[in-house]
C-alpha positions, -999 to 999 in steps of 0.1 A, spaced: -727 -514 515 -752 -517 545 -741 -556 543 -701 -548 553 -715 -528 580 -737 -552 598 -708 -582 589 -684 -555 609 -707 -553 637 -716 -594 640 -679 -604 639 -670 -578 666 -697 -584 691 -687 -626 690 -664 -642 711 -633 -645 686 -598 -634 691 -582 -603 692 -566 -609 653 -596 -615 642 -613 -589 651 -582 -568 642 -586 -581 603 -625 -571 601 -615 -533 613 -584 -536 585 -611 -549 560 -637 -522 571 -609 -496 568 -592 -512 532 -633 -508 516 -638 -475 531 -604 -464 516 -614 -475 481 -649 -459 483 -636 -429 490 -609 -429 462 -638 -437 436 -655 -407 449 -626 -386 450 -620 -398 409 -658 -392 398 -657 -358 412 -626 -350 397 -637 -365 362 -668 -343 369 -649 -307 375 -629 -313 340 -663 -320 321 -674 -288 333 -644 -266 325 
């Protein structure tokens, strides 16, 4: 996961255009949307085991 991070940070401190940096924060956003859904499920899957 650090790896996304650091990409997120190179890509953003170069001198690219706006879209570009535009897609990265949309990419960061997309992965942290999708970690947090896979936590949300194993936690869920978790609370049923135990009732």
């Amino acid at each position: 996961m650090y790896s996304f991070f650091k990409y997120t940070l190179a890509t953003a401190n170069d001198k690219e255009p706006l879209h570009n940096k535009s897609l990265v924060v949309l990419y960061h956003f997309y992965l942290t949307l999708l970690l947090e859904e896979k936590v949300y499920v194993c936690r869920t899957c978790h609370n049923t085991k135990n009732n």
